[in-house]
N, C-alpha and C positions, 0 to 999 in steps of 0.2 A: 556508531551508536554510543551514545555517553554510559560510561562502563558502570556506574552506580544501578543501573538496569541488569548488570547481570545480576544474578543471585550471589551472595558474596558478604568481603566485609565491606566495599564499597556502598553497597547495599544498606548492609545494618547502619553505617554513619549516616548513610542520605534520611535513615527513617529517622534515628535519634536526632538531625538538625532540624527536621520538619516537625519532627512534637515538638522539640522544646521551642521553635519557632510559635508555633500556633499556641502553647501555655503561655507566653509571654504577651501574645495579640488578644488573650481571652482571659487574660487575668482577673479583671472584675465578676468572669461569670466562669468558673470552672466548671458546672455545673454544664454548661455548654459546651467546655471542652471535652469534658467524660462524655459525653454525650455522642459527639460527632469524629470522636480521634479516630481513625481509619485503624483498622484489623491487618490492613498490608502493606508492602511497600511502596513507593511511593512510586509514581510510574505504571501500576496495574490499573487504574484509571489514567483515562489523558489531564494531566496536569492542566490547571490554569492559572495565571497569576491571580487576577483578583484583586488588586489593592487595593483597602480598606475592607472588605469583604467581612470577613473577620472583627474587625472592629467593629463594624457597623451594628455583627448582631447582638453587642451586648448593651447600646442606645437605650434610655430610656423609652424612647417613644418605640421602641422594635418588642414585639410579643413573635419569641421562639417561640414554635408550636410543634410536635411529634408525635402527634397523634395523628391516625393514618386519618383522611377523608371518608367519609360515609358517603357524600353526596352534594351539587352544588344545587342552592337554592335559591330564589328569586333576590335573595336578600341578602343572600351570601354564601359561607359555607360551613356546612355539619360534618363536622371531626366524631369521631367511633365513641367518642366522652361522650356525645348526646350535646355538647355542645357548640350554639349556632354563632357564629363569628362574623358580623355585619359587616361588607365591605362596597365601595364604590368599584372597586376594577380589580379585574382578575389576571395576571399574567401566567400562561402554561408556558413553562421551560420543558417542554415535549421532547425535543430533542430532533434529532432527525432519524430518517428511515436507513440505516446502513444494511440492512440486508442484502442487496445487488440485486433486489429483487428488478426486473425490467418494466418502464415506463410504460412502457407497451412492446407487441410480438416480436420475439426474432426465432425466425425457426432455421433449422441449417440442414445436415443432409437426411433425407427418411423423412421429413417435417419435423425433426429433434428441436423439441420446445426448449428453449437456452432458459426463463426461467423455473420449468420445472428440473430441470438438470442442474441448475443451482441451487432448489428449494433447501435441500437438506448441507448441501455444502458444494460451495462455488470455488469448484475446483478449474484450475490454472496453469497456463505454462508462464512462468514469467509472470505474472498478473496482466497478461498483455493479450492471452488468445486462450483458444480451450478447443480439444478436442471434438469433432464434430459439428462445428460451424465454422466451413472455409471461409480463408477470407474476411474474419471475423477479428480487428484490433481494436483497442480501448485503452484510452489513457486515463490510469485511478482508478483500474477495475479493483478485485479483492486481491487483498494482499498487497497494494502498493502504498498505501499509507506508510507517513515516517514518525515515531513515537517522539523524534528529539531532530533536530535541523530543518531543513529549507525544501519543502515540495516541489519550490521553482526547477533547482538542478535536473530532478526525478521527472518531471515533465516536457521539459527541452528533448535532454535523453531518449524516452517512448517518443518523443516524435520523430529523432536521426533514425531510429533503432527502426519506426515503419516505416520510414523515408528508404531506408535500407532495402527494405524488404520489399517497396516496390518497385525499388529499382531492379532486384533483383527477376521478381515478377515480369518487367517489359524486357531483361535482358534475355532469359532465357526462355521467352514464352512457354512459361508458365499462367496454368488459367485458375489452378486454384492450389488454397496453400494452407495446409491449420497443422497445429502441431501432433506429434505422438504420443498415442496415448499413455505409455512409456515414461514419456518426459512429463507432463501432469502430473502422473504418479509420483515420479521420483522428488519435484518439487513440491509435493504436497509433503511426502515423507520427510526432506531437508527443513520444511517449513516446522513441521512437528517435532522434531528433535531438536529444532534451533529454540522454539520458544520454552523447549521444558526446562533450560536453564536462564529462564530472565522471569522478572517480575509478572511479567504480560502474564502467565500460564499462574500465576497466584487467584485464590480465590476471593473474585470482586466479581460485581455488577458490570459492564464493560460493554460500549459500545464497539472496541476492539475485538469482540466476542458475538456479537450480535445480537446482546442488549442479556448475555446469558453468566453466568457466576463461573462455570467450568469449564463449557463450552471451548472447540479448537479456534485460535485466533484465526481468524478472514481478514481482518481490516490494515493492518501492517506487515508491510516487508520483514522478512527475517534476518535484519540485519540495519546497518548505518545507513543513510541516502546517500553519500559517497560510496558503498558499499554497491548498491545500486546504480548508479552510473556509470560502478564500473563495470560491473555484468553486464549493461545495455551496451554496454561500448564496441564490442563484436560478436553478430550476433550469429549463434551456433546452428548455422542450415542442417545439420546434420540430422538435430532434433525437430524438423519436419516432413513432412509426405506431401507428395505434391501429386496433379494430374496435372498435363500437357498439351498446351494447343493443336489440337490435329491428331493429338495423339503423340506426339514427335518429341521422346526425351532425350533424344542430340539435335534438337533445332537449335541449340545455343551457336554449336559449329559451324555453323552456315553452311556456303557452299565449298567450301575448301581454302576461296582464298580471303585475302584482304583487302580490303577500298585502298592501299595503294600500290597493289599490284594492279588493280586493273582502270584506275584513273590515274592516268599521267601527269596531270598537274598538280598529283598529291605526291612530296617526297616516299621514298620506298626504304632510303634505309638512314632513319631520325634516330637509331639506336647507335648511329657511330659520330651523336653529333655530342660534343663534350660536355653540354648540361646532361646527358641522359646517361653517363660515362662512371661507374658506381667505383671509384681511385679509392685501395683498400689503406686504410690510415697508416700514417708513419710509426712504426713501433718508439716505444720513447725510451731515451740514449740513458741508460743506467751510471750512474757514477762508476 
């Protein structure tokens, strides 16, 4: 995570280069600048470049308007001044829906509705599973967004990490598998302590937030996306509960022996062949 995101003096200089960036893009119309200079640091909304952006809105042909919408009408639109603003075409920068709310059903054990279990907070192990719907993985759920670097890594990553864990599934028959409820908690908690020292937990508008000004972060990882890949990178069985095919939680041990003890045409002892032969390093010769 790029450290001007924590709360800091990093911080205070990222805000003082972005004002006087933006007095300098808005010089013609200060008036504009007072206007729109953000209340917090930079980074509690998700950044976006924008080039020209800024410039653009001080154009003669451009009418800045801030006065909220009354209503849209055949002909255009009524701003709360009572006045009606004639236009050819409307563009809503709406935004999208980050809630996690679900497309459609998923229900898990008991008929546990996954998005009423999320309605109020879409809580997580990992941003990858959630208590009470086995079997249940997701890449980009809440909580896996990255405020600053590359999703790609973050994505790769959740798919070894349940690449993983199904392997693990056909090794041990295992039939079903969702995390502790324990573990949830405890990363909701890490989540919530990590964000009260970064920008993200400042008071803005945020889709980070789930479109709320105070609200607890859902939308981004607590932490770097390198940060991230490296917690995917081994993943902690310990923090799941499983049930058992048959019932049987030593079917991983077979029946006692090995495929080459009792196939002959499989060598039996590959551990004494000198690639598999672990030669402890040479200590190095000191002056």
């Amino acid at each position: 995570m790029t450290k001007f995101l924590l709360r800091g003096e990093l911080s205070n200089q990222a805000t003082a280069t972005f004002t006087e960036s933006m007095r300098k893009k808005l010089a013609k119309r200060p008036d504009i600048f007072e206007k729109i200079l953000p209340s917090f640091a930079p980074g509690c909304r998700r950044i976006t470049p924008g080039p020209g952006y800024l410039e653009a809105l001080t154009e003669n042909n451009v009418s800045f308007v801030t006065d909220p919408i009354a209503r849209v009408t055949e002909d255009g639109i009524l701003t709360a001044d009572g006045k009606l603003r004639k236009v050819d075409a409307i563009i809503c920068a709406t935004g999208f829906d980050t809630s996690f709310s679900q497309r459609f059903p998923i229900y898990g054990s008991g008929h546990l509705d996954l998005g009423a279990k999320w309605k109020e907070y879409p809580e997580t192990y990992l941003s990858l599973s959630t208590h009470g719907v086995p079997n249940y993985f997701v890449a980009h759920g809440p909580n896996s967004g990255v405020g600053t670097g590359s999703i790609v890594i973050v994505l790769e990553r959740t798919c070894d990490y349940v690449a993983a864990v199904i392997a693990k599934l056909q090794r041990d028959r295992i039939a079903t598998i969702q995390p502790k409820q324990e573990a949830c908690m405890a990363f909701r908690r890490y989540c919530e302590k990590f964000f009260r020292k970064t920008v993200f937990s400042m008071s803005c508008r945020s889709w980070y937030k789930r479109g709320t000004e105070d609200g607890p972060v859902t939308a981004l990882w607590p932490g770097s996306c390198l940060h991230f890949a490296k917690v995917l990178e081994n993943p902690r069985f310990e923090d799941y509960e499983y049930t058992y095919i048959d019932g049987r939680d030593m079917a991983w041990m077979g029946n006692g022996f090995t495929t080459p003890e009792l196939d002959a045409s499989v060598p039996a002892s590959t551990y004494l062949d000198p690639e598999h032969i672990d030669y402890p390093s040479v200590p190095a010769q000191s002056n």
